[in-house]
mmCIF file of the N, C-alpha and C atoms, coordinates in Angstrom:
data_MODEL
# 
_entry.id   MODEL 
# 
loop_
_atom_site.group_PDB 
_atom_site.id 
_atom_site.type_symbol 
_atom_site.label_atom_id 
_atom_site.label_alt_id 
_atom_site.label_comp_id 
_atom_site.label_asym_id 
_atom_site.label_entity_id 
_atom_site.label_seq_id 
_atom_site.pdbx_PDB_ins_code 
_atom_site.Cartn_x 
_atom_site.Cartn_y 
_atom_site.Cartn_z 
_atom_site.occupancy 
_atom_site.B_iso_or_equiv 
_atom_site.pdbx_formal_charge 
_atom_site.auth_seq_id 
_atom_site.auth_comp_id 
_atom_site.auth_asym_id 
_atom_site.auth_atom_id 
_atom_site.pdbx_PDB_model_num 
ATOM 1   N N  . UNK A 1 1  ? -75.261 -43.484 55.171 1.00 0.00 ? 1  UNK A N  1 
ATOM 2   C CA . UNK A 1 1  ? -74.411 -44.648 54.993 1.00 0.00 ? 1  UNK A CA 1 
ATOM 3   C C  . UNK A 1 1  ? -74.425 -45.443 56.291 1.00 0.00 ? 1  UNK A C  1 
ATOM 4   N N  . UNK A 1 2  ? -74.409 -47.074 56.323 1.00 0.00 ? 2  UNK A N  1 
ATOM 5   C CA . UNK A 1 2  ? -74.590 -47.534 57.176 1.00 0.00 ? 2  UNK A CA 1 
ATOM 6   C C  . UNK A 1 2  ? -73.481 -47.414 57.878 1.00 0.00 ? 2  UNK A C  1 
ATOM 7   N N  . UNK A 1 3  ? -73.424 -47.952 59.096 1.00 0.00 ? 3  UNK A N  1 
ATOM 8   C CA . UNK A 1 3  ? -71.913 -48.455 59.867 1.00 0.00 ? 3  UNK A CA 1 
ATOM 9   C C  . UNK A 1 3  ? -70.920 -49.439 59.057 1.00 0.00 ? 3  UNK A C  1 
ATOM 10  N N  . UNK A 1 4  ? -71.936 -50.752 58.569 1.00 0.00 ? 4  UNK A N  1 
ATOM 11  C CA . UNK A 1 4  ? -71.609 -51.726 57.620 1.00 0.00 ? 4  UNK A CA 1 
ATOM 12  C C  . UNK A 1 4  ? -70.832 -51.593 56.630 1.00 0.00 ? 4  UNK A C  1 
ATOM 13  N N  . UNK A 1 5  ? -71.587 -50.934 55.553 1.00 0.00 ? 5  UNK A N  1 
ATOM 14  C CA . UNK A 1 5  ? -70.684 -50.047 54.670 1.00 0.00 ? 5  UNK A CA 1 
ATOM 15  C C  . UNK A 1 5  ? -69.444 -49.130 54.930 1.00 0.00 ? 5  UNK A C  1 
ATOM 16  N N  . UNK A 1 6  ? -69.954 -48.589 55.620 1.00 0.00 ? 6  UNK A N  1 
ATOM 17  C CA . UNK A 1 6  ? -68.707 -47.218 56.088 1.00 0.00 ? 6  UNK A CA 1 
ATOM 18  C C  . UNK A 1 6  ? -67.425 -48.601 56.582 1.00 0.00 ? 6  UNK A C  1 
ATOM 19  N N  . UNK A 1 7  ? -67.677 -49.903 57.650 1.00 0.00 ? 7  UNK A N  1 
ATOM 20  C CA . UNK A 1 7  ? -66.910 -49.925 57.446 1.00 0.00 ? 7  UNK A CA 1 
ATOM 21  C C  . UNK A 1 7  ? -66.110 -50.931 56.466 1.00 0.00 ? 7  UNK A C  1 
ATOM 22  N N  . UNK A 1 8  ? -66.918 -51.472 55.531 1.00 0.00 ? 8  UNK A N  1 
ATOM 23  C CA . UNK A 1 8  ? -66.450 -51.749 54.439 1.00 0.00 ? 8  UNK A CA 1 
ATOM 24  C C  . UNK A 1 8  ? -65.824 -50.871 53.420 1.00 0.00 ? 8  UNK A C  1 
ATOM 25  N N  . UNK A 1 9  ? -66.149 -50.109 53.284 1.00 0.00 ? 9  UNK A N  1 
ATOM 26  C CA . UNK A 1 9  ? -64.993 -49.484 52.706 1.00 0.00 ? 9  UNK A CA 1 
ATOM 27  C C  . UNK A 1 9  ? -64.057 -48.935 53.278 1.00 0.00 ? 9  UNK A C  1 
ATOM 28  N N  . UNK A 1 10 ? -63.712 -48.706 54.472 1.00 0.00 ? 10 UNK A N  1 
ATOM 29  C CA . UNK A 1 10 ? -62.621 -48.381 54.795 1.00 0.00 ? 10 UNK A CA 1 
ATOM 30  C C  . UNK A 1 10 ? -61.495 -49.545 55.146 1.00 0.00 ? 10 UNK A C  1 
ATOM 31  N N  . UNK A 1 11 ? -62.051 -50.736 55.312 1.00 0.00 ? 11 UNK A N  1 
ATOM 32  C CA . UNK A 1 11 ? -61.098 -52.047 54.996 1.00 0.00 ? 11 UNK A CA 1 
ATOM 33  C C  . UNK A 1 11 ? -60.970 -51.871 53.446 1.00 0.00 ? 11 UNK A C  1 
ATOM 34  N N  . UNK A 1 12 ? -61.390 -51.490 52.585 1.00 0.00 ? 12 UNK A N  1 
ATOM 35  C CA . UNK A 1 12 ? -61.005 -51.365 50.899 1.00 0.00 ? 12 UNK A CA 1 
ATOM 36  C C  . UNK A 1 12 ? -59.970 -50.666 51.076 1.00 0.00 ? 12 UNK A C  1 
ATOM 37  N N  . UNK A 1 13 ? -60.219 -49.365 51.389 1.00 0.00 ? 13 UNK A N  1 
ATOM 38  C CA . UNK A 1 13 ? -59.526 -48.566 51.476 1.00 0.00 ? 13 UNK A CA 1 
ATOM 39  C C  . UNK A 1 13 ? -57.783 -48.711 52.639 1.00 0.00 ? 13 UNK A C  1 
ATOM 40  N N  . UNK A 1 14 ? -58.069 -49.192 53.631 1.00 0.00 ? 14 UNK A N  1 
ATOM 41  C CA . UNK A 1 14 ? -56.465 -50.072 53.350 1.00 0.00 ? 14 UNK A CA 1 
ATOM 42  C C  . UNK A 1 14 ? -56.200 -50.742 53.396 1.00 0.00 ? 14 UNK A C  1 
ATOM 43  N N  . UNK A 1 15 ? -57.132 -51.884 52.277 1.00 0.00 ? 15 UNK A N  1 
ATOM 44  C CA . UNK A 1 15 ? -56.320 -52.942 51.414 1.00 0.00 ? 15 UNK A CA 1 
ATOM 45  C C  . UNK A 1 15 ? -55.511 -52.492 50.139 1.00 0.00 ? 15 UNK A C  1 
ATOM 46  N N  . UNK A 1 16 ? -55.617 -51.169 50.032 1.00 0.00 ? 16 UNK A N  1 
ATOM 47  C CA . UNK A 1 16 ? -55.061 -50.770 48.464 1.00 0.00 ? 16 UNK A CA 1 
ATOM 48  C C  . UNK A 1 16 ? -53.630 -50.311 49.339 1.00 0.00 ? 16 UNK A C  1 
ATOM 49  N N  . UNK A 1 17 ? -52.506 -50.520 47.962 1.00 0.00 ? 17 UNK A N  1 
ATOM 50  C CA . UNK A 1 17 ? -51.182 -50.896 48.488 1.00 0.00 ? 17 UNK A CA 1 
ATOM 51  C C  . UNK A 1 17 ? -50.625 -50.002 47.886 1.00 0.00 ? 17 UNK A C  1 
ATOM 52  N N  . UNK A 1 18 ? -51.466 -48.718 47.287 1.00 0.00 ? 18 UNK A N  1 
ATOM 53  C CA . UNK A 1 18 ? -50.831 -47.002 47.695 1.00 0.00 ? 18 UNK A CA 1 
ATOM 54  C C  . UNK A 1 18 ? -51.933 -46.020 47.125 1.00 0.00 ? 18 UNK A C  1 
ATOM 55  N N  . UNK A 1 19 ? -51.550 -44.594 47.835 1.00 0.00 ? 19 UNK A N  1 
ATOM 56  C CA . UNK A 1 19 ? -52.532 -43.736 47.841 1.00 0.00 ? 19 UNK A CA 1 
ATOM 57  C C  . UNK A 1 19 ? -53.670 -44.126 46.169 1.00 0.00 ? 19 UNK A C  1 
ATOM 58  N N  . UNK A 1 20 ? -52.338 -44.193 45.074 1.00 0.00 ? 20 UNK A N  1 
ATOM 59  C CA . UNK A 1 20 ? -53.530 -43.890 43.864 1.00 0.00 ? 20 UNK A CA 1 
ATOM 60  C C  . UNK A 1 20 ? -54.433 -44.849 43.725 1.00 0.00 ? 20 UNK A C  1 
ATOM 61  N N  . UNK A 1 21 ? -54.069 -46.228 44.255 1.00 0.00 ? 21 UNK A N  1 
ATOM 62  C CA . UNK A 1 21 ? -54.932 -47.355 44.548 1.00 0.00 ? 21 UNK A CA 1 
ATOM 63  C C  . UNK A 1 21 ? -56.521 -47.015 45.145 1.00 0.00 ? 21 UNK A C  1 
ATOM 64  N N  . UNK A 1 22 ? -56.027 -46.045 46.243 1.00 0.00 ? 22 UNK A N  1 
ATOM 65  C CA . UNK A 1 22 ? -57.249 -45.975 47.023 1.00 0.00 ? 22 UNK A CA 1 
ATOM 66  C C  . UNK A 1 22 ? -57.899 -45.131 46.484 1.00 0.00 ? 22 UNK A C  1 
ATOM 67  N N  . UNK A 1 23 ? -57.400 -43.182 45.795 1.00 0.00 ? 23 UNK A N  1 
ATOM 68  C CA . UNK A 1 23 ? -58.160 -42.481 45.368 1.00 0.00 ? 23 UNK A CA 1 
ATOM 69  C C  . UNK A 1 23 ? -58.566 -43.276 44.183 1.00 0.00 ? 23 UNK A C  1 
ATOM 70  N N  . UNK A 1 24 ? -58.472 -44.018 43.704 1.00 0.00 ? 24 UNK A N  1 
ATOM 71  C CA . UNK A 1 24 ? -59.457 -44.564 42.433 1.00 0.00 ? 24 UNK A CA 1 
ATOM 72  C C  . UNK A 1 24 ? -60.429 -45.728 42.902 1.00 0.00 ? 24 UNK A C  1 
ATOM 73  N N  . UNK A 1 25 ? -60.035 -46.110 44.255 1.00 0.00 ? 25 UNK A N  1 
ATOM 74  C CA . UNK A 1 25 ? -61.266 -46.737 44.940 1.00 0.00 ? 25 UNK A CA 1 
ATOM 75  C C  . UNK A 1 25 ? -62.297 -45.806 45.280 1.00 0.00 ? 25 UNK A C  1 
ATOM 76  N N  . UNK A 1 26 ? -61.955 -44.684 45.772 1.00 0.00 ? 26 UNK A N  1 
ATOM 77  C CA . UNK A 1 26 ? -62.726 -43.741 45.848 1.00 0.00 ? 26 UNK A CA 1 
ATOM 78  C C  . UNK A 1 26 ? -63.587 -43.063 45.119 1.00 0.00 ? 26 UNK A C  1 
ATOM 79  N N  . UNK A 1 27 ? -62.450 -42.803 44.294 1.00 0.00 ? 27 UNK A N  1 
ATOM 80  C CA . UNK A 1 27 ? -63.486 -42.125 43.315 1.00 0.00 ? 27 UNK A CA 1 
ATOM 81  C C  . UNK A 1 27 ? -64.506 -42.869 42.180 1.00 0.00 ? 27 UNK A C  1 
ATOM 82  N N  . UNK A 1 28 ? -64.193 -44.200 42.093 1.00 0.00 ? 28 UNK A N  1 
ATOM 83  C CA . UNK A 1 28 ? -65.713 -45.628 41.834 1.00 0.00 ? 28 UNK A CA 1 
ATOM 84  C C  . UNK A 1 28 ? -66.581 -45.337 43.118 1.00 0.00 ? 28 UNK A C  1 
ATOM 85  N N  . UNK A 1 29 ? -66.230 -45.211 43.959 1.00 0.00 ? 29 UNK A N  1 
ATOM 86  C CA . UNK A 1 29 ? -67.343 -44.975 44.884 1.00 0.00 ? 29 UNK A CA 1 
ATOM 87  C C  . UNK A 1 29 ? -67.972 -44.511 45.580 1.00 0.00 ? 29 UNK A C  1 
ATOM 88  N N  . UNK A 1 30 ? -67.732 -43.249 45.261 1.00 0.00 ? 30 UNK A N  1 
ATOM 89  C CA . UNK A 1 30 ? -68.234 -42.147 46.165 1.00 0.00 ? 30 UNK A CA 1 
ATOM 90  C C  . UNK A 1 30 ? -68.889 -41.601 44.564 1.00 0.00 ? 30 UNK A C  1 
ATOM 91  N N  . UNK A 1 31 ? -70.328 -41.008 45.122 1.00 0.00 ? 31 UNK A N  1 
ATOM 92  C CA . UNK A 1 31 ? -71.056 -40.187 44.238 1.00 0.00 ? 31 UNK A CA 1 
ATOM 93  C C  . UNK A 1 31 ? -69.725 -38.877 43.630 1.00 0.00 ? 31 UNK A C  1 
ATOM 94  N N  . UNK A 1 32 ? -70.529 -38.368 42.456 1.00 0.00 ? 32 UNK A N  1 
ATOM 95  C CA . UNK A 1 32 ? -69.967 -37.134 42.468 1.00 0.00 ? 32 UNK A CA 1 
ATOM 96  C C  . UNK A 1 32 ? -69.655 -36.226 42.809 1.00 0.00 ? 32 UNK A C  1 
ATOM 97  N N  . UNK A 1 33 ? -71.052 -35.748 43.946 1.00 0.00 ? 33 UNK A N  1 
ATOM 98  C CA . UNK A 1 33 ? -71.129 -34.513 44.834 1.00 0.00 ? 33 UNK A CA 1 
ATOM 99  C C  . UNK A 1 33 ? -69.941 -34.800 45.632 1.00 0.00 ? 33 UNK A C  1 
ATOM 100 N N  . UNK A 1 34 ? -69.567 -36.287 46.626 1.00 0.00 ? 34 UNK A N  1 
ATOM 101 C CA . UNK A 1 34 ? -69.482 -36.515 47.729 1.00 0.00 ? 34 UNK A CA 1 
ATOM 102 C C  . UNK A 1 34 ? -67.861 -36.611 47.145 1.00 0.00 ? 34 UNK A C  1 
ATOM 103 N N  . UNK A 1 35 ? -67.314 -36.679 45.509 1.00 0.00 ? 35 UNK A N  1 
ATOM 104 C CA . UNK A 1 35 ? -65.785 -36.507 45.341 1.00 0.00 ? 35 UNK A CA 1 
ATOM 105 C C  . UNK A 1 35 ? -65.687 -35.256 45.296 1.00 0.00 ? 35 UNK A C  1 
ATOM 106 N N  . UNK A 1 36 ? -66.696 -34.216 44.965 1.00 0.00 ? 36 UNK A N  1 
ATOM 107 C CA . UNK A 1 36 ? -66.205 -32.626 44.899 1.00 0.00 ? 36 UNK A CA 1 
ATOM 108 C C  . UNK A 1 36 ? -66.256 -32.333 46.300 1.00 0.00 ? 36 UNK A C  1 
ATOM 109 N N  . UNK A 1 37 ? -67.146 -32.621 47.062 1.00 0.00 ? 37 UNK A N  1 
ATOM 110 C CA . UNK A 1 37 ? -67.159 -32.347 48.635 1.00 0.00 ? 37 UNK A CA 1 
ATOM 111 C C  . UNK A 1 37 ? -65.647 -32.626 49.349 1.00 0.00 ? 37 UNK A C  1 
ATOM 112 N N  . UNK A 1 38 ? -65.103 -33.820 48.826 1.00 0.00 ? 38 UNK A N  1 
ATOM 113 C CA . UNK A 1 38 ? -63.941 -34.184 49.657 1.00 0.00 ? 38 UNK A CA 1 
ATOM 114 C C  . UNK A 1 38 ? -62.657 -33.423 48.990 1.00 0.00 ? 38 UNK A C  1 
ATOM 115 N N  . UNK A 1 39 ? -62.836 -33.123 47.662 1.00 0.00 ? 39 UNK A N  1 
ATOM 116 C CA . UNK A 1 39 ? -61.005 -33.159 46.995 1.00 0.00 ? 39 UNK A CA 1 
ATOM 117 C C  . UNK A 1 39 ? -61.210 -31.361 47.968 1.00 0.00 ? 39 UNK A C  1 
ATOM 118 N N  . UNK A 1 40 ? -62.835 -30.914 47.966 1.00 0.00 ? 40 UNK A N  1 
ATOM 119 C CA . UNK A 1 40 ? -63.075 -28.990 48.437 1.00 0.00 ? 40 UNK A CA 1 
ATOM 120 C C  . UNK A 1 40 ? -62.471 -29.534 49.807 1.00 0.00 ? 40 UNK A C  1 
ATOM 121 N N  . UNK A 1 41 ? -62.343 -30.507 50.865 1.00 0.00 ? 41 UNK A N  1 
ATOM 122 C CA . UNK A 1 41 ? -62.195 -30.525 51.842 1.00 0.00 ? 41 UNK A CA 1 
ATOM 123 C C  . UNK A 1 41 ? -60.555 -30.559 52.257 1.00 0.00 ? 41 UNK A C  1 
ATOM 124 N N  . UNK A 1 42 ? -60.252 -31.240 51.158 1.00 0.00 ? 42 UNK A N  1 
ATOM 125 C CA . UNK A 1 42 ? -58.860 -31.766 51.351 1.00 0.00 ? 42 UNK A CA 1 
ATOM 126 C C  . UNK A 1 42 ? -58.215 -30.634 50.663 1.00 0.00 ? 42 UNK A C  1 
ATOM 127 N N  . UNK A 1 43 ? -58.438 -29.682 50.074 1.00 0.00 ? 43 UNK A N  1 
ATOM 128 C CA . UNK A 1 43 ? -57.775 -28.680 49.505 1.00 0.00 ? 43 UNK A CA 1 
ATOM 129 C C  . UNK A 1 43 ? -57.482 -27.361 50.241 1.00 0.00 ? 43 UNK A C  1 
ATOM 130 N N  . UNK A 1 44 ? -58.278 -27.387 51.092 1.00 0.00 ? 44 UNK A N  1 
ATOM 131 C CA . UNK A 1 44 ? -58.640 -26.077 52.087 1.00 0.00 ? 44 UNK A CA 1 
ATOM 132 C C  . UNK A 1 44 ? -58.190 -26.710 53.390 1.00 0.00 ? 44 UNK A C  1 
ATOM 133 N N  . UNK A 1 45 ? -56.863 -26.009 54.301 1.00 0.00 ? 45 UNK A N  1 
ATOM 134 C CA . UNK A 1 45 ? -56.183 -25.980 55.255 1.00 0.00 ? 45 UNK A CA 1 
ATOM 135 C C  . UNK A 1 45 ? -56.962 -26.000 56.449 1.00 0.00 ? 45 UNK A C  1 
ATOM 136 N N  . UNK A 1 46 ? -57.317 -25.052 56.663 1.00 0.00 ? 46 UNK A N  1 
ATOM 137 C CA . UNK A 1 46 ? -58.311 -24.903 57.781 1.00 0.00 ? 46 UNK A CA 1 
ATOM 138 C C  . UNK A 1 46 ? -59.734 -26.005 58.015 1.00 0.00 ? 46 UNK A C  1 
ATOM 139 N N  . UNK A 1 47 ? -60.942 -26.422 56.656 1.00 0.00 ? 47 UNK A N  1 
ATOM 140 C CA . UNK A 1 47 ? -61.755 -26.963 56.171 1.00 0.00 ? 47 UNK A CA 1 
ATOM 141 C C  . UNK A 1 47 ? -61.117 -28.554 56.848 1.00 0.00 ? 47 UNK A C  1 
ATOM 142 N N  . UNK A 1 48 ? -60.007 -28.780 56.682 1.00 0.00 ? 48 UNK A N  1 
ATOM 143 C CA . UNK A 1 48 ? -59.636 -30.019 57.031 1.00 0.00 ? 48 UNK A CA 1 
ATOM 144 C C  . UNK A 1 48 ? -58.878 -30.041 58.400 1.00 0.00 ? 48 UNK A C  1 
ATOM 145 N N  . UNK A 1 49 ? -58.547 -29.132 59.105 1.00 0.00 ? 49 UNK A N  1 
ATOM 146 C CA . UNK A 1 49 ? -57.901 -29.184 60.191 1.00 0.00 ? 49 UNK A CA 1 
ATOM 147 C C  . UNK A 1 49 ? -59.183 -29.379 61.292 1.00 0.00 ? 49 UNK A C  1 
ATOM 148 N N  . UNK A 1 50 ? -60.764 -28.511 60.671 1.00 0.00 ? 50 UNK A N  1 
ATOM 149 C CA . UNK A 1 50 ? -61.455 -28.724 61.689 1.00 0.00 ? 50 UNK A CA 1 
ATOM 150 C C  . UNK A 1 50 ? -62.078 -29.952 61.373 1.00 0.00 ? 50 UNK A C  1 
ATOM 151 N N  . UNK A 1 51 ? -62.379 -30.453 60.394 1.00 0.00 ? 51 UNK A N  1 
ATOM 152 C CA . UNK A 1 51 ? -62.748 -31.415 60.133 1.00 0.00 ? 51 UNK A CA 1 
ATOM 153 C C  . UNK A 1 51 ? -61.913 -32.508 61.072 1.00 0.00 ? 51 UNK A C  1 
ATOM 154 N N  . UNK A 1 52 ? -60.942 -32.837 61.034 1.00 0.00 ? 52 UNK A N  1 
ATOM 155 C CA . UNK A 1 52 ? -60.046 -33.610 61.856 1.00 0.00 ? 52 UNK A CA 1 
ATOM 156 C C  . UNK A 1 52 ? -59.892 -33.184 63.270 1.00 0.00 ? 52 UNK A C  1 
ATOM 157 N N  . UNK A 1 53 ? -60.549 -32.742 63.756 1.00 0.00 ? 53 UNK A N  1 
ATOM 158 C CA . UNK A 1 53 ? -60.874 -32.266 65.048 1.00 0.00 ? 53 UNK A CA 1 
ATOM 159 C C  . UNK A 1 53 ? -61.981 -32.714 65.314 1.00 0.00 ? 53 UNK A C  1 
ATOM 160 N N  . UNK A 1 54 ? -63.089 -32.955 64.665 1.00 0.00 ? 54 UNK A N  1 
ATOM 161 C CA . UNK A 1 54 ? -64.184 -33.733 65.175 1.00 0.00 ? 54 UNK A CA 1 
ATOM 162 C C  . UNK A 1 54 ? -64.088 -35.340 65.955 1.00 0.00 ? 54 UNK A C  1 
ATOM 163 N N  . UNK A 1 55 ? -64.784 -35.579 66.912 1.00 0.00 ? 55 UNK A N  1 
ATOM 164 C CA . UNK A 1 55 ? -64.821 -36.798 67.336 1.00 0.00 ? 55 UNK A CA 1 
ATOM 165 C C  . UNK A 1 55 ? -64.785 -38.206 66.119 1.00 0.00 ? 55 UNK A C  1 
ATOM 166 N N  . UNK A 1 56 ? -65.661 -37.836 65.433 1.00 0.00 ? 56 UNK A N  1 
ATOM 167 C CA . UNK A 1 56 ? -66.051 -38.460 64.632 1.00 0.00 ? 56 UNK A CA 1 
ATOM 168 C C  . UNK A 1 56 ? -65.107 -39.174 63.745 1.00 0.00 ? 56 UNK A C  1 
ATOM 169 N N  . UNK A 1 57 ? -63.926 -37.988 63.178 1.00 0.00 ? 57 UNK A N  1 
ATOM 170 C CA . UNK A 1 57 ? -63.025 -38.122 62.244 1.00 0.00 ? 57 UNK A CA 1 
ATOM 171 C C  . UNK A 1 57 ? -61.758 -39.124 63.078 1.00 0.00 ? 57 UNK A C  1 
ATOM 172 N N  . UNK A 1 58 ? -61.717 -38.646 64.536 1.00 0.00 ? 58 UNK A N  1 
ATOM 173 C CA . UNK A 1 58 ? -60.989 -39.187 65.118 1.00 0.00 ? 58 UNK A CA 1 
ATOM 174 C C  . UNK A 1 58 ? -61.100 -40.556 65.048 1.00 0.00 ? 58 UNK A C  1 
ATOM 175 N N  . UNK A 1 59 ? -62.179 -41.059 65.152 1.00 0.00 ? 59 UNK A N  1 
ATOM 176 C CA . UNK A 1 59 ? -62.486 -42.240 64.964 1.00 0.00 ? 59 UNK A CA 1 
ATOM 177 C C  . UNK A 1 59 ? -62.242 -42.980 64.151 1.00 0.00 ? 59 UNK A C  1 
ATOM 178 N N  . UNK A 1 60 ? -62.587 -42.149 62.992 1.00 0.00 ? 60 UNK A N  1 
ATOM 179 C CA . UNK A 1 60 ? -62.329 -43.039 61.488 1.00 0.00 ? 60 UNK A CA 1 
ATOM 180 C C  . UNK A 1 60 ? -60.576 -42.792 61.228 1.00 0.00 ? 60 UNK A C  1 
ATOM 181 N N  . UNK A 1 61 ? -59.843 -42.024 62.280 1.00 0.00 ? 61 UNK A N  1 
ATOM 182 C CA . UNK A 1 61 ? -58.558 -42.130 61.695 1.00 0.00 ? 61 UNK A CA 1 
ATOM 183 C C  . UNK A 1 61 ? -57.987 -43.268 62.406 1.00 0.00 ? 61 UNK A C  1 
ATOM 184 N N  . UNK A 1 62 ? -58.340 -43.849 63.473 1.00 0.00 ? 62 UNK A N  1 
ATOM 185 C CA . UNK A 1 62 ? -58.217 -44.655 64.565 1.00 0.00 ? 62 UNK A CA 1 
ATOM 186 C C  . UNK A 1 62 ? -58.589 -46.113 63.353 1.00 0.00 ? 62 UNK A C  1 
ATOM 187 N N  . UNK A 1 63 ? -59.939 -45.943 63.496 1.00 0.00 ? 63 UNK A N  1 
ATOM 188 C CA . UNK A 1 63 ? -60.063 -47.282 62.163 1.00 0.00 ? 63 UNK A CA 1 
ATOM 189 C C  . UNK A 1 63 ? -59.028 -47.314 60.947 1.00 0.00 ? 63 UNK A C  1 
ATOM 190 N N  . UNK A 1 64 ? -58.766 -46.530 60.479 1.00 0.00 ? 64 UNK A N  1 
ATOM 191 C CA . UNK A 1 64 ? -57.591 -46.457 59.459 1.00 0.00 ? 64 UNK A CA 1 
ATOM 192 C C  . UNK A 1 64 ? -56.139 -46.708 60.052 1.00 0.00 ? 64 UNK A C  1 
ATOM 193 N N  . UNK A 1 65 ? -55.899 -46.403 61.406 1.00 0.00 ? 65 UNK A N  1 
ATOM 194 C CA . UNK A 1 65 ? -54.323 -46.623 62.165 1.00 0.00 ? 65 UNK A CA 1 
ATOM 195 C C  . UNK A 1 65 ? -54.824 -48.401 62.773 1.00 0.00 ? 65 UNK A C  1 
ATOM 196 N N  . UNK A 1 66 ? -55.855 -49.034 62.625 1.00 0.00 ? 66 UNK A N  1 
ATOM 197 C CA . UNK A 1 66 ? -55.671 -50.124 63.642 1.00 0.00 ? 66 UNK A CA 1 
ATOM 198 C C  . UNK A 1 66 ? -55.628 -51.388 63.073 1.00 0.00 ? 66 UNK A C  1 
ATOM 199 N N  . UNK A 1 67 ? -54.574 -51.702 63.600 1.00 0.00 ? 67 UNK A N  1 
ATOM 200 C CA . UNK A 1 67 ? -53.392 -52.922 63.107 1.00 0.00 ? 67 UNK A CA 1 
ATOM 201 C C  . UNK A 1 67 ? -52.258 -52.549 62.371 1.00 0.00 ? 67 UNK A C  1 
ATOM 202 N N  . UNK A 1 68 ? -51.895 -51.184 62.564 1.00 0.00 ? 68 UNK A N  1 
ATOM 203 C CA . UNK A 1 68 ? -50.560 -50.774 61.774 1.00 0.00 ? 68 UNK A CA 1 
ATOM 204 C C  . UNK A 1 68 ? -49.347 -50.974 62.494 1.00 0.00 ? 68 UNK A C  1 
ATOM 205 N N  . UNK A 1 69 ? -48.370 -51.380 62.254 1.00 0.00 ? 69 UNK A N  1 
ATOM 206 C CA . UNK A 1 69 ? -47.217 -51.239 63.044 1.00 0.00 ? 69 UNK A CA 1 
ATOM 207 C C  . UNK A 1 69 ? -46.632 -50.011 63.108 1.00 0.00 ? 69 UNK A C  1 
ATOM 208 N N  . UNK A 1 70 ? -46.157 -49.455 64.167 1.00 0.00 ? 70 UNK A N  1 
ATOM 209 C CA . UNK A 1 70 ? -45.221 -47.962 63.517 1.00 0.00 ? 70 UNK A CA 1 
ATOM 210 C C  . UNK A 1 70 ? -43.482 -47.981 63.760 1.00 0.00 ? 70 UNK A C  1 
# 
């Protein structure tokens, strides 16, 4: 996936104005494998704690927090 894309959809993703908004953005657009890959990721405690420990993820949570007020 490009940068482009990646970050086009994650401006989709919060333009939707609540979670079920977005998991059904999601799930139009993400292959099949890549929705069983994520709901296995998001279901498993650990699977997602390291996952969110990566640089990487950090990043994309940073793109998802920027321009939020808190």
């Amino acid at each position: 996936m490009s940068n482009k894309n990646f970050d086009e959809i994650i401006n989709n993703i919060k333009s939707k104005k609540s979670n079920d908004e977005a998991q059904e953005y999601l799930k139009k657009n993400l292959s099949a494998e890549q929705n069983r890959k994520l709901k296995e990721i998001l279901s498993d405690k650990n699977a997602l704690e390291k996952l969110l420990s990566t640089p990487k993820a950090q990043e994309l949570l940073k793109k998802f927090t920027e321009g939020k007020n808190d």
